[in-house]
C-alpha positions as CSV (number, residue, x, y, z in Angstrom):
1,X,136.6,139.6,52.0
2,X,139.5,137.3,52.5
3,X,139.4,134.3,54.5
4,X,141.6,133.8,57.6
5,X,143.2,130.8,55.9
6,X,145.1,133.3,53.9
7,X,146.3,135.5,56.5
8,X,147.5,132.6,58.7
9,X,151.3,131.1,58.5
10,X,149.6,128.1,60.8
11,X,146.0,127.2,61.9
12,X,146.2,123.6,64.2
13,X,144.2,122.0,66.6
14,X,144.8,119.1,69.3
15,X,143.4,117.8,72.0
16,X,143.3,119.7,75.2
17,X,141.9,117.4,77.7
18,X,139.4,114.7,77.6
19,X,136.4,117.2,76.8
20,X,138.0,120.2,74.6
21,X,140.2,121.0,72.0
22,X,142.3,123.9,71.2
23,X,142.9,125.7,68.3
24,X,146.2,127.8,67.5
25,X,145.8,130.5,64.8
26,X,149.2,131.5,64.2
27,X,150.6,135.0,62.0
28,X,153.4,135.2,60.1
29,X,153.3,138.9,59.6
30,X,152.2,141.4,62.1
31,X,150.1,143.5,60.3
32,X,148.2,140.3,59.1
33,X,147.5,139.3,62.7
34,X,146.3,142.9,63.8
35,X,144.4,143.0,60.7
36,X,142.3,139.5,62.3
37,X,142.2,141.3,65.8
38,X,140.9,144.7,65.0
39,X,138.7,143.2,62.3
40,X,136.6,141.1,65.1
41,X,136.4,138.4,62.7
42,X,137.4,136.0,65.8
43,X,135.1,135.9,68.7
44,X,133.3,133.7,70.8
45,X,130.2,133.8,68.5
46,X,131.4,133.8,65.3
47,X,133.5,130.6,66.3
48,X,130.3,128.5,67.8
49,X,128.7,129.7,64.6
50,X,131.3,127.7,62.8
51,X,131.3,125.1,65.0
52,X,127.4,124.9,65.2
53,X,127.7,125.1,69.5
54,X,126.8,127.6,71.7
55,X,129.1,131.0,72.5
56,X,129.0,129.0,76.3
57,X,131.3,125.9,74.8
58,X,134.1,128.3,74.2
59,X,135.9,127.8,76.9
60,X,139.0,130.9,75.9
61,X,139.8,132.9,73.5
62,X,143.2,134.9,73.6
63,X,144.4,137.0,71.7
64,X,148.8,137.0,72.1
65,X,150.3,139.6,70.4
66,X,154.0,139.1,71.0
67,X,153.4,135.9,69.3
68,X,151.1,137.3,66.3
69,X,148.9,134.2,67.9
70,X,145.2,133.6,68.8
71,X,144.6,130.3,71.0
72,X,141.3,129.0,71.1
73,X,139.8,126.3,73.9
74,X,136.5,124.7,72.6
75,X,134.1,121.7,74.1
76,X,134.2,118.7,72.1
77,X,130.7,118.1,69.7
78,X,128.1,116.9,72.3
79,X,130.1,116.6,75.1
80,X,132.0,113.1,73.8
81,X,135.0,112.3,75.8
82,X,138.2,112.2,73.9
83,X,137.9,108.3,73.2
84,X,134.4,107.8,73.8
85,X,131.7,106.3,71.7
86,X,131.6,107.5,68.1
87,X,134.3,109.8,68.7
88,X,136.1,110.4,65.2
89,X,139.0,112.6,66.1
90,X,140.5,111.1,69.4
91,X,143.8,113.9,68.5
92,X,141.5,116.5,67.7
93,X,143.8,117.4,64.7
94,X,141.3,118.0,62.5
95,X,138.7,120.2,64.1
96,X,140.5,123.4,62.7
97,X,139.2,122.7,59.3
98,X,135.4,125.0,59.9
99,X,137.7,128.3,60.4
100,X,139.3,128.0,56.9
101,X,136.3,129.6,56.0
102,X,136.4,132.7,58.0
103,X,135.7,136.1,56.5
104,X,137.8,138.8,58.0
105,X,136.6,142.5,57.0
């Protein structure tokens, strides 16, 4: 198997919103990102798995082929607002790290 962090040219997250992040999983090569697509490594499930929620707290999941691009739209851990108490990534710039270890077939 080969992880999706060797496919990808760019995997980023940020803050979308006081309650949810988003998470761009960007292609350089086309074959690479239809590879990821056909493969179904990248669905609803197999992202709360990584992300230890439920398959409910993903808001979106797009797939953009003209841009070789997959966008993802997750709730925050727990529900903490962006800022709240004991939140640890007010950005949300580091919540991309758990799919580095995706498996695509």
């Amino acid at each position: 198997m080969t992880r999706i962090v060797d496919l990808a040219e760019v995997i980023r997250s940020q803050r979308a919103g006081i309650y949810c992040h988003s998470i761009d999983i960007v292609f350089r090569h086309r074959q690479d990102y239809e590879r990821v697509k056909a493969g179904g490594a990248v669905t609803q499930e197999s992202i709360a798995r990584l992300y230890h929620t439920s398959a409910e707290n993903i808001r979106s999941l797009e797939y953009f082929d003209a841009g070789k691009a997959i966008k993802i739209v997750l709730l925050r851990p727990g529900g903490t607002p962006s800022g709240g108490h004991q939140e640890t990534d007010v950005l949300g710039v580091s919540q991309y790290l758990p799919l580095e270890d995706l498996d695509v077939p």
